[in-house]
N, C-alpha and C positions, 0 to 999 in steps of 0.2 A: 020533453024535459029529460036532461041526463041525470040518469044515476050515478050516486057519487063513488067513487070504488076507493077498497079499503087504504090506499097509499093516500088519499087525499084526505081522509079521515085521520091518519096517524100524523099526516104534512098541521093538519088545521089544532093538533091537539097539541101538537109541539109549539106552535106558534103562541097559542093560545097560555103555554105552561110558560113558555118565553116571556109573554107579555107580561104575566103575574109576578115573575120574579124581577121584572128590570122595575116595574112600577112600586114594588114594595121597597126596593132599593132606592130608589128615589125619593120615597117618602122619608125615609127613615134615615135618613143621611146625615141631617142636624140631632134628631136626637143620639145616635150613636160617638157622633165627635164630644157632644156636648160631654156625653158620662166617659168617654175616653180623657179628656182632658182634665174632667175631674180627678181619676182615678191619679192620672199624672200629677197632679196638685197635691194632692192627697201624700203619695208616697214621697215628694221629697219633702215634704214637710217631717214626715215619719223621718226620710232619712239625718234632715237636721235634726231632730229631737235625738234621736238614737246618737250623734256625731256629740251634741251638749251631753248626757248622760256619760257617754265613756269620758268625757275629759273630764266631768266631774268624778266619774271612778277612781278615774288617775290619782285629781289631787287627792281625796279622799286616802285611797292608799298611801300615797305619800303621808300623808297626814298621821294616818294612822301607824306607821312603819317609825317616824319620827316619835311621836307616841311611845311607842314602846321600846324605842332606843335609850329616851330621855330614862323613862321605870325602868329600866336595865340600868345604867348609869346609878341613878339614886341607889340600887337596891345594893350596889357595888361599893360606892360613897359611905354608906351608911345612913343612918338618921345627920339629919344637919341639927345644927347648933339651937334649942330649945329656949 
């Protein structure tokens, strides 16, 4: 029987570290797309939610800038007619 020498022993351990990472990668293949794809779901939802809030900011503003154009006006005017 031959003795195994230490090249053959480092050849069988690499193989071996080989094996373990192409199998674990294999396995986990659909769970990782799965939550990738979430994640992707997820953010452009965020990013329409975030895209509706600034347009409501906008009108808001506008709203508000009007607002205080019209109380500038009155305060200018005067009281109206009682």
């Amino acid at each position: 029987m031959n003795a195994v020498s230490y090249n053959e022993w480092v050849l069988y351990i690499l193989i071996f570290l080989l094996g373990l990472v192409v199998g674990m990668a294999l396995m986990a293949g659909g769970k990782w797309k799965r939550r990738y794809r979430e994640e992707a779901r997820l953010r452009q939802e965020l990013e329409t939610e975030n895209k509706r809030l600034r347009v409501q900011e906008t009108e808001m503003d506008t709203l508000r800038t009007a607002a205080a154009r019209d109380e500038a006006r009155r305060r200018v005017d005067g009281p109206g007619p009682l």
